[in-house]
C-alpha positions in Angstrom: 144.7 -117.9 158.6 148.6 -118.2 157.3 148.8 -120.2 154.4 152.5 -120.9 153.6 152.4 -121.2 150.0 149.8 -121.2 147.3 148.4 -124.6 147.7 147.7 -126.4 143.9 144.3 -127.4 144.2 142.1 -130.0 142.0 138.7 -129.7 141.0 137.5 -132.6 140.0 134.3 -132.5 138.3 132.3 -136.4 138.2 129.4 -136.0 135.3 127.3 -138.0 133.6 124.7 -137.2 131.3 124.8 -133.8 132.2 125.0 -131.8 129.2 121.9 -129.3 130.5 124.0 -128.4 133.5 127.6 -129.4 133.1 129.0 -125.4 131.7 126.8 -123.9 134.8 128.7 -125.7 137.2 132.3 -124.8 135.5 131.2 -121.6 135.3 130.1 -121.0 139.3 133.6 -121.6 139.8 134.7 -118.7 141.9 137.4 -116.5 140.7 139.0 -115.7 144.0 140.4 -119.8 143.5 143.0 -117.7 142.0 144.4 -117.5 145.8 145.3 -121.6 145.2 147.4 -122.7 142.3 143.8 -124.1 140.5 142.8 -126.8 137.8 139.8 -128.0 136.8 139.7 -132.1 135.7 136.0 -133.1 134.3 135.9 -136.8 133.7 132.7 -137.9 131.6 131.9 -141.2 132.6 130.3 -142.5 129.4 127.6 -140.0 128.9 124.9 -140.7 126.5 124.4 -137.4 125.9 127.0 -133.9 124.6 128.5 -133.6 128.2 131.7 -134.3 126.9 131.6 -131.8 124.1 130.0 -129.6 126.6 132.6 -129.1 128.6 135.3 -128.8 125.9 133.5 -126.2 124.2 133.9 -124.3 127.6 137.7 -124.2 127.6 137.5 -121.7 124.8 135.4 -119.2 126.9 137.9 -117.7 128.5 137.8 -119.5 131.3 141.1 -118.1 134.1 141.3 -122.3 135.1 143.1 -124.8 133.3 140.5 -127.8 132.7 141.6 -131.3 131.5 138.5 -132.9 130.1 138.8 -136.7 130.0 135.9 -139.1 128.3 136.0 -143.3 130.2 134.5 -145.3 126.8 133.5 -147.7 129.5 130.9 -146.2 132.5 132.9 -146.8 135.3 130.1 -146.1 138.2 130.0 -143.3 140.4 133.0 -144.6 142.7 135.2 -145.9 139.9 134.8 -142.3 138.6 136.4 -141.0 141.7 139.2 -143.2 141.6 140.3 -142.5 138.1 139.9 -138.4 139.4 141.9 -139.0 143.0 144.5 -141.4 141.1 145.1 -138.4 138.6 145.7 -135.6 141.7 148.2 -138.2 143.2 149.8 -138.6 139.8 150.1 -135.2 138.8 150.9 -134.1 143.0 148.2 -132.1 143.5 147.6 -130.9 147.4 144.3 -130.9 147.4 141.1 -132.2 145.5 138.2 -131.1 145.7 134.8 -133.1 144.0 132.0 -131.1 142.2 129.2 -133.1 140.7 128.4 -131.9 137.4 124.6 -131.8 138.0 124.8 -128.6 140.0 123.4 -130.2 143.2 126.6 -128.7 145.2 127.1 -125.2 145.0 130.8 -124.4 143.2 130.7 -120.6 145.1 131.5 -122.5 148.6 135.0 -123.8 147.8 136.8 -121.3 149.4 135.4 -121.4 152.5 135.4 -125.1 152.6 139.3 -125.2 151.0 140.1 -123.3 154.2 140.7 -126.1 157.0 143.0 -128.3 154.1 144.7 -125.2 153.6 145.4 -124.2 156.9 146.6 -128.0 157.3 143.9 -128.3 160.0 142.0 -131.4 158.4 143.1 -134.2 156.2 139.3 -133.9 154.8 136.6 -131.3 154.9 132.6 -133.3 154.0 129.6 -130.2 153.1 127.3 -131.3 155.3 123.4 -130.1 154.4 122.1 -131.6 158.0 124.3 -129.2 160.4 121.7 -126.2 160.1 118.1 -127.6 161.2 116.2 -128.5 159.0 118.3 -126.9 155.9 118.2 -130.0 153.8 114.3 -129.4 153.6 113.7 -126.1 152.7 116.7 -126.0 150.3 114.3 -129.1 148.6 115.0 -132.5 149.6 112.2 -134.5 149.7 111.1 -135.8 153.2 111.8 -139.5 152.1 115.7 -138.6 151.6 115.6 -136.7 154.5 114.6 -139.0 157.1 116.6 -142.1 154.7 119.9 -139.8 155.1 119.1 -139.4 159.1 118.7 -142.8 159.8 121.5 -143.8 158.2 123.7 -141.4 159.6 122.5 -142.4 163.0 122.6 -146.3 162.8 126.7 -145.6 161.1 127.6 -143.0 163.5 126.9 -145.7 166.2 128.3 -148.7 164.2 131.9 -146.9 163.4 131.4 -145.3 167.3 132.1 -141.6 165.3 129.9 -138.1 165.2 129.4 -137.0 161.7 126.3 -135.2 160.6 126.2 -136.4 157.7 127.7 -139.9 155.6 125.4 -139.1 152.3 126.8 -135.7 151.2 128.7 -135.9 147.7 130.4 -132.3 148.4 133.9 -133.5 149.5 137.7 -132.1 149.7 140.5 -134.1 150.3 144.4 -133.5 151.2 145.9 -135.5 148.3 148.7 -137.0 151.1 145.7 -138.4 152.7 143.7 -140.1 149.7 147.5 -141.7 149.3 147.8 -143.7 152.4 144.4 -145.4 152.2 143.2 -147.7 149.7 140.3 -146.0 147.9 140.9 -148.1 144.7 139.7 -151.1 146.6 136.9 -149.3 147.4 132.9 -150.4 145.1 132.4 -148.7 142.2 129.2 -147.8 142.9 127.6 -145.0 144.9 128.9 -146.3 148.6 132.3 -145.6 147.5 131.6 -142.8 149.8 130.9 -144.8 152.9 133.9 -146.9 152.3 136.1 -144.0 152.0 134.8 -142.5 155.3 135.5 -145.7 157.1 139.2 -145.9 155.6 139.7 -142.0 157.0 138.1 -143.2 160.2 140.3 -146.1 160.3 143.8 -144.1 159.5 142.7 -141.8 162.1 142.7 -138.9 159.7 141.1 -135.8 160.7 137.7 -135.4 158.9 136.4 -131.7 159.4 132.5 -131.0 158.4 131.1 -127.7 157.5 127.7 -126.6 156.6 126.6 -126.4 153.2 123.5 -125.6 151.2 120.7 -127.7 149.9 119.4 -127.5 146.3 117.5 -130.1 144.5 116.6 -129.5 141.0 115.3 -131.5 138.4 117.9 -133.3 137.8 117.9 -137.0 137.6 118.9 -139.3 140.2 120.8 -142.6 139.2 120.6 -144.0 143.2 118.6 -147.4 144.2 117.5 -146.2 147.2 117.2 -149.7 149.0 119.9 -150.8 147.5 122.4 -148.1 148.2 120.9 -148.1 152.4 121.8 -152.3 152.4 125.3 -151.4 150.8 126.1 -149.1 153.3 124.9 -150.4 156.3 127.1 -153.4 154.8 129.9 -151.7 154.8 129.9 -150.3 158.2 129.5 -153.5 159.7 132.1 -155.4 158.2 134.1 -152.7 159.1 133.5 -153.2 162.6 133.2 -156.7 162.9 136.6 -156.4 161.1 137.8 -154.5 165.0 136.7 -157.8 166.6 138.9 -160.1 164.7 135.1 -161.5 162.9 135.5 -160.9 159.3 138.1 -159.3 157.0 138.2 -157.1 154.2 141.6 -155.4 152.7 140.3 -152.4 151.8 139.6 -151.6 155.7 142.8 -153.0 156.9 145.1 -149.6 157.3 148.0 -149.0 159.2 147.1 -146.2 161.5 149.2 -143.3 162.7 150.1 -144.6 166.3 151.6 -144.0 169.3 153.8 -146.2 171.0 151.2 -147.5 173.3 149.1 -148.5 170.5 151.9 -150.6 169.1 151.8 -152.5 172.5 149.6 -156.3 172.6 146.9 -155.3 174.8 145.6 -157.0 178.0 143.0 -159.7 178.4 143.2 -159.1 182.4 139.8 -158.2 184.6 137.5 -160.6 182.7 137.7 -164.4 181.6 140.5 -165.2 179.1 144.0 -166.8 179.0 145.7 -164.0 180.7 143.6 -164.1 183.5 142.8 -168.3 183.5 147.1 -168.1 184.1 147.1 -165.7 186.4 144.6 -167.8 188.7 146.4 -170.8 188.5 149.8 -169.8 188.9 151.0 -169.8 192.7 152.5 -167.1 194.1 156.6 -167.6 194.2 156.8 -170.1 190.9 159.3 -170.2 188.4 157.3 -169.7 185.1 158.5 -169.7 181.9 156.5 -167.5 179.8 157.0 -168.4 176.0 156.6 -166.0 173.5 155.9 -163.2 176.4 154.6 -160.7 173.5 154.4 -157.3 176.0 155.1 -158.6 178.8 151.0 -158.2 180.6 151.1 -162.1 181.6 154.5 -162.0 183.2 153.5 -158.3 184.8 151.2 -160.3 186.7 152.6 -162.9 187.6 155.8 -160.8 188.8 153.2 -159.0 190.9 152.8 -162.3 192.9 156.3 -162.7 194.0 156.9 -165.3 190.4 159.9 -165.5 189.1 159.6 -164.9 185.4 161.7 -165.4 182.1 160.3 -164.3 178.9 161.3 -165.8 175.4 159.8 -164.5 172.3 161.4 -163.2 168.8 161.0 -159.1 169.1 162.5 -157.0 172.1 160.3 -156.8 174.6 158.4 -153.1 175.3 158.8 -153.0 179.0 161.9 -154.8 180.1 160.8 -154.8 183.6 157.3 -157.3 183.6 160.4 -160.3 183.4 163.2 -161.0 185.3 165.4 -162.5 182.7 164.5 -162.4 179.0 165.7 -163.9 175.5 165.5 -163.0 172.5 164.9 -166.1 170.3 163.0 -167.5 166.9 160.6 -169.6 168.8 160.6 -172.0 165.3 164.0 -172.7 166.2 165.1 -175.6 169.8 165.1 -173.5 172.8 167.9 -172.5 174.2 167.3 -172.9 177.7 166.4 -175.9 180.7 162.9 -175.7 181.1 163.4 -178.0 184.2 164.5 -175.1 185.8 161.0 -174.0 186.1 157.6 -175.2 187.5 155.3 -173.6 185.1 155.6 -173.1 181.4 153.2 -170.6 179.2 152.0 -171.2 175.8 149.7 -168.6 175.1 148.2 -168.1 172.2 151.5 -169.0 170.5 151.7 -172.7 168.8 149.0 -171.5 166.1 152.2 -169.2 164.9 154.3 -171.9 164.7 155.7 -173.3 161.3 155.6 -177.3 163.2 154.0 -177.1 166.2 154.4 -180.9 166.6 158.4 -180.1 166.5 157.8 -177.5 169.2 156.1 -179.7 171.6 157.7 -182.5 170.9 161.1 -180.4 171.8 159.3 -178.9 174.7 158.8 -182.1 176.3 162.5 -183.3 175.7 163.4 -179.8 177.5 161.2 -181.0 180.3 162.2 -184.4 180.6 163.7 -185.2 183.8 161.0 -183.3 186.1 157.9 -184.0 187.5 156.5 -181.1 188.4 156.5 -179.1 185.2 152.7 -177.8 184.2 152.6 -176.3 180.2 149.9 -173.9 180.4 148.8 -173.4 176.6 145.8 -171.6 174.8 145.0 -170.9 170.8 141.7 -169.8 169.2 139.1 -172.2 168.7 138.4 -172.4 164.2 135.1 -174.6 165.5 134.0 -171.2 167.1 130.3 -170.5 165.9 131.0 -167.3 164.1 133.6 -169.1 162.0 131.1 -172.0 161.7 128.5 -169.2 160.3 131.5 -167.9 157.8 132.3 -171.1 156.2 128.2 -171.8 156.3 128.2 -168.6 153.2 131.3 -169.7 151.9 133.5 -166.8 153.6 136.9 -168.1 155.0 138.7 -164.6 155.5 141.9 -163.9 157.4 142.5 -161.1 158.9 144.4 -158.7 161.1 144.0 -159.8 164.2 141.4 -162.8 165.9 141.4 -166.6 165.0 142.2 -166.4 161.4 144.7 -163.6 162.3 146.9 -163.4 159.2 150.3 -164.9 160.7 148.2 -167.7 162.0 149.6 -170.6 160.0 147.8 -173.9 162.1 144.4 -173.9 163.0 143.0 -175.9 166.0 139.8 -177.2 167.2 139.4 -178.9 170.7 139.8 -182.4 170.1 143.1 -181.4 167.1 144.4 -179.3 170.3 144.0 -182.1 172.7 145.9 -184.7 169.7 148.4 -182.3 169.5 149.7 -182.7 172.9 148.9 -186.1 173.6 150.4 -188.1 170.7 153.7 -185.8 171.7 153.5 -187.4 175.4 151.6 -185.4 177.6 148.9 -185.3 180.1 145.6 -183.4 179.8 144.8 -182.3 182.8 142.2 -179.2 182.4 140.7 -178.0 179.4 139.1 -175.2 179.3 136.7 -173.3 176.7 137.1 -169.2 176.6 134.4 -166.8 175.9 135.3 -164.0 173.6 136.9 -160.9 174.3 133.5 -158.6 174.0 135.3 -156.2 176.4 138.4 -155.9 175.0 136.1 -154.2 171.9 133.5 -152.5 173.2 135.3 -151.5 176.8 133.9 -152.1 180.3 130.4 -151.5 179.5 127.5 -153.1 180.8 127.0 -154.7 177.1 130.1 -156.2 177.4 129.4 -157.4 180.6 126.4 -158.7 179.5 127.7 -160.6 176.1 130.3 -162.2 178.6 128.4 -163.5 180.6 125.7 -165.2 177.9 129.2 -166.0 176.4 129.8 -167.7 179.1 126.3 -169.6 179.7 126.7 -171.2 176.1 129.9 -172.6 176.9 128.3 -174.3 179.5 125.7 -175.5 176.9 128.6 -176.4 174.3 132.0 -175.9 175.0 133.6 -176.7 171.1 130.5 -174.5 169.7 130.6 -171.4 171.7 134.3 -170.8 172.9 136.4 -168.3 170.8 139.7 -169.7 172.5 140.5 -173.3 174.2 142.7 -173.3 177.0 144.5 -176.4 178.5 146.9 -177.4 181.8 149.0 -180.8 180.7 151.9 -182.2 182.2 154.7 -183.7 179.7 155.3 -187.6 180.4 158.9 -189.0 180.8 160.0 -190.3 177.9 160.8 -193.9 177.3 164.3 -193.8 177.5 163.7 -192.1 181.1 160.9 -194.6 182.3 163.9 -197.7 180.7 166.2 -195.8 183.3 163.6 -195.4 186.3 163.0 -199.5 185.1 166.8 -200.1 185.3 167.1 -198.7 188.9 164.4 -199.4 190.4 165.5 -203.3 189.4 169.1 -202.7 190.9 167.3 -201.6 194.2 165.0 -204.3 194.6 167.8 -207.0 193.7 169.0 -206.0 196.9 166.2 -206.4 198.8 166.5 -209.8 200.7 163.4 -211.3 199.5 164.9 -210.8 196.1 168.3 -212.5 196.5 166.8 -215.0 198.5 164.7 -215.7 195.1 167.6 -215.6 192.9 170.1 -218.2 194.8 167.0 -220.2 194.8 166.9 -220.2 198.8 163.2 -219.9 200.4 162.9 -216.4 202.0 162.6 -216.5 206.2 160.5 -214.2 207.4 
């Protein structure tokens, strides 16, 4: 392995009480760390004991390692610890940091080996994990109890955060110091599933986590872990996390921009199962003119195109692929439209007027743009706040916005059925359809037969209760004339039927012969 330039690497050393052990571990530092521009940083986090003065007293040994020795007069936890010890590597630029518990459980002699993939810039993180070898954990001492706890919950996260680590519970972990910057660790508990929380924030920047085998020692040291408590935390975790990919709940600390590609950058499609996209593309007859407001990427007018429509897009950013529209412009949709609408038979709404600064302006400009044709249909959909899951948030008091989902963060109107259906008739329109939209199970967990499944029982308690059970409403109205129109349609029609002989007849006061 080349290794461009000596890398300056950090070990950081969390202890508490752990006076008995805390010069071992300095000590099993291996000299060939020399290779790496090395410092040792111990932060004792309120010991109750001499592990402070411990590990002073060591820098006098002739020790080759710098070592900054730092004392918190407040415990911090086990996570707060960490964030005081990544904060300083950041600070102070390090490359790499690599954490060492002061108790001894993690063998010092095996940072080389493990240094190597950060090194070699091959991983953005590199976890010792004790369950890669069979049945290592055990002989190397850990009781059966941890052993089948730490399998379990491996298993049951590896399956919520759909990833393939060994292990989530080993303490032994390296990180690039570029990494720990872009991801919020200092959001992160302060208490021992710090650990799980960081894993899902490397997870969710798509950094590259690396695991190699390490050994297992258990000693006699003491263990500061509620077992019970520490399993609910992190199973928690996990699933907030997740639920956080299907737009459910939110929490900041998991919400990280992601190195992507340009396709990832794209809105994706709701087509090939029930949802707006599709609901449009059934009603919508093949050679229309459609306006489609607020086209986002373009999927909807794609397939619409597709039947022989003919398609103009409006929405605020450039569109991705030019070619889904035949005519598109680029406008702030908060702002009168600058274009007939009578132009066109169909006019799309989706999942756009809970964006909207006013969306009783919008609709109440949309129908003047209309007026003057009878055939225009506004096509229109927006998530459902009544939605049961939402229901079940506010039920424990949690009102969360997030990135993406009903309370999507740039959400700034929230609509139930019977608020959606005000909306458009006090501005003058016609319901015709509405609509109640299951949620979009496949769009998270693919084209399984789970998804399938959830759809479909989705779909069933709609039936049951359309304003409990649909995550989106979708609606088909037609905007009335407006009075000044119907005043001119009542003017006319009067001038025609004064011409009719039966009503001249009436208004010389003649009696009208048959």
């Amino acid at each position: 392995m080349v290794i461009n330039r000596r890398k300056r690497v950090l070990v950081f050393i969390v202890a508490y009480n752990a006076e008995r052990t805390i010069q071992e571990v300095i000590g099993r530092i291996p000299l060939n760390m020399a290779e790496f521009d090395t410092e040792v940083l111990i932060i004792d986090d309120s010991s109750q004991d001499r592990t402070f003065e411990m590990a002073l007293e060591y820098r006098h040994q002739g020790f080759p390692f710098p070592i900054t020795v730092l004392f918190n007069p407040v415990n911090q936890g086990y996570g707060g610890n960490q964030k005081l010890g990544f904060h300083y590597a950041i600070r102070e630029r390090f490359d790499i940091v690599a954490l060492v518990h002061g108790d001894g459980q993690y063998a010092p002699e095996e940072l080389p080996r493990l240094l190597g993939p950060l090194a070699g810039d091959e991983a953005d993180a590199v976890f010792g994990s004790r369950m890669m070898e069979p049945l290592g954990a055990l002989h190397g001492g850990m009781p059966m109890y941890k052993y089948v706890g730490n399998r379990i919950l491996t298993t049951v996260q590896n399956h919520i955060l759909q990833c393939h680590l060994s292990e989530f519970h080993s303490g032994y972990r390296l990180y690039s110091v570029r990494a720990l910057a872009r991801i919020p660790f200092d959001r992160n508990s302060n208490d021992f599933h710090f650990d799980t929380e960081i894993i899902i924030q490397l997870l969710r920047a798509r950094l590259r986590i690396k695991e190699l085998p390490i050994p297992t020692y258990y000693g006699d040291e003491i263990c500061h872990v509620n077992g019970m408590k520490y399993a609910f935390n992190v199973v928690k975790a996990s699933l907030l996390a997740r639920a956080q990919d299907f737009g459910i709940f939110y929490e900041r600390k998991f919400d990280i921009p992601k190195s992507r590609t340009a396709s990832d950058c794209i809105y994706r499609p709701k087509l090939g199962y029930t949802s707006p996209h599709t609901l449009v593309a059934d009603r919508v007859p093949p050679e229309a003119a459609v306006l489609d407001i607020g086209c986002g990427s373009g999927y909807v007018s794609d397939a619409l195109k597709n039947k022989g429509c003919y398609v103009t897009g409006v929405d605020c950013v450039p569109l991705q692929k030019r070619a889904c529209v035949d005519d598109f412009i680029l406008h702030d949709l908060d702002q009168p439209l600058p274009i007939d609408a009578k132009r066109f038979q169909y006019v799309l709404l989706l999942d756009i007027v809970e964006h909207l600064h006013s969306p009783e302006a919008f609709v109440d400009a949309l129908r003047l743009a209309c007026s003057g044709s009878e055939d225009i249909r506004v096509m229109v959909s927006t998530g459902n706040i009544a939605f049961i899951v939402t229901r079940f948030m506010l039920l424990l008091g949690w009102f969360n916005y997030g990135a993406r989902g009903i309370l999507d963060l740039t959400h700034t109107r929230l609509f139930t059925f019977s608020s959606m259906m005000h909306l458009f008739e006090q501005a003058g329109y016609r319901i015709e359809e509405v609509v109640g939209v299951p949620a979009p199970i496949p769009l998270a967990l693919g084209n399984t037969r789970l998804a399938k499944l959830l759809l479909n029982l989705n779909k069933l308690l709609i039936k049951v209760s359309k304003t409990l059970f649909s995550y989106q409403i979708f609606m088909v109205v037609r905007p009335l004339p407006l009075v000044e129109s119907l005043l001119q349609r009542a003017a006319e029609a009067t001038r025609k039927r004064t011409q009719t002989p039966r009503t001249a007849a009436a208004l010389h006061g003649a009696p009208h012969v048959s």
